[in-house]
C-alpha positions in Angstrom: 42.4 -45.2 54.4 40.0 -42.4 54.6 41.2 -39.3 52.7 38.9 -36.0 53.7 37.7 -34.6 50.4 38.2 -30.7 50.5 35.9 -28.3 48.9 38.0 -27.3 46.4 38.8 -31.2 45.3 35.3 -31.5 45.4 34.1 -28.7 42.9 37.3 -30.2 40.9 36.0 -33.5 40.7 32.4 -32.4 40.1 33.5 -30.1 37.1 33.3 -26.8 38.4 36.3 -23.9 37.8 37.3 -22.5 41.1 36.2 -19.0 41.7 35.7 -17.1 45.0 31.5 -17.4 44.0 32.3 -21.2 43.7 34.2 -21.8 46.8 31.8 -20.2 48.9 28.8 -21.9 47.8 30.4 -25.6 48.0 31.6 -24.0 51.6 27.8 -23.4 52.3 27.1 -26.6 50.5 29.0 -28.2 52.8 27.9 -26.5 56.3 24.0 -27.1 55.5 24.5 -30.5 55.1 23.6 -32.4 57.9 27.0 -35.2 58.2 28.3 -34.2 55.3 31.6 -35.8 56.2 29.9 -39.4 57.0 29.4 -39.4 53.1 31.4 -37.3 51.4 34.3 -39.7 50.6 31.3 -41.6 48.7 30.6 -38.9 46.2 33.1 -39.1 43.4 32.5 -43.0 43.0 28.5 -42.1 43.3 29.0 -39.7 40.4 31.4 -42.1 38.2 28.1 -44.6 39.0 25.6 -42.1 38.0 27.4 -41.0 34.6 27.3 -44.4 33.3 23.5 -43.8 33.5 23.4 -40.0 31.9 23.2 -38.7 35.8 25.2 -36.7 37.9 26.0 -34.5 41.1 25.8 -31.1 41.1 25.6 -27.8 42.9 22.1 -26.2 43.2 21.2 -23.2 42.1 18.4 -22.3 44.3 19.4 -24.1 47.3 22.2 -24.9 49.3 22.6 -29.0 48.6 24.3 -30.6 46.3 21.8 -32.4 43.8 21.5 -35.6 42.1 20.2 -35.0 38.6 19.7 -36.8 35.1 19.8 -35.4 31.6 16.4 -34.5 30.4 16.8 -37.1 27.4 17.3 -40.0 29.3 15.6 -43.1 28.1 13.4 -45.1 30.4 15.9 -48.0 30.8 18.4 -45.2 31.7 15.6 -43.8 33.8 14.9 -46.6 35.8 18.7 -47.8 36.3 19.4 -44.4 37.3 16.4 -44.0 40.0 17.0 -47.6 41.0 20.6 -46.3 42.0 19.9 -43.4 43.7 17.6 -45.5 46.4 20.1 -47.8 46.0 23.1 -45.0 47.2 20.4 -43.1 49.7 19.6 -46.6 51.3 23.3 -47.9 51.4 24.8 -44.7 53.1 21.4 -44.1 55.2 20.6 -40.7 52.9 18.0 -38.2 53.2 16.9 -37.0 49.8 14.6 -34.7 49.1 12.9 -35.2 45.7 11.8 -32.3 43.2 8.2 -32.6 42.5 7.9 -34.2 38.6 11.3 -33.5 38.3 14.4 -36.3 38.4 16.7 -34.3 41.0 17.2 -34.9 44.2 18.6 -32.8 46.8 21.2 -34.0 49.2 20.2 -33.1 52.5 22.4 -34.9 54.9 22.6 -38.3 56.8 19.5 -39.4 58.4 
């Protein structure tokens, strides 16, 4: 059973209030996102994977992806866990990802 995951479940489910500003960026999130709705029912189980090692999904402030991010105090185990799964996800659900340069983010960019 495939259940479509709306914008507004998705800010929910990603943390974020509900606000007109909100919407419409997950909205644009959403648009720019080459086959966003090929991986989108993979997100929330992505995230629970990513918390377990201090990551997460979020909405970018700067650009209109979603991105994959870790805390800045992550240890190196954590670190290498968490980059590990990220290929691991991208590779799985055939993922572009765009990398920040010396950074631990990634930006969603679509299905390849």
């Amino acid at each position: 059973m495939h259940l479509e995951l709306t914008p507004e479940a998705l800010l929910a489910q990603l943390g974020y209030t509900k606000t007109e500003q909100t919407l419409k960026q997950m909205n644009d999130i959403i648009s720019n996102t080459d086959g966003f709705e090929k991986f989108s029912g993979h997100l929330l189980s992505f995230n629970d994977a990513l918390a377990v090692e201090k990551g997460f999904i979020a909405m970018s402030n700067s650009e209109n992806y979603l991105k994959i991010k870790c805390n800045e105090d992550i240890s190196a185990d954590n670190l290498s866990a968490f980059t590990e799964l990220v290929n691991h996800w991208a590779d799985k659900y055939k993922m572009k990802l765009k990398q920040v340069e010396n950074k631990n983010t990634y930006y969603i960019l679509g299905h390849k």
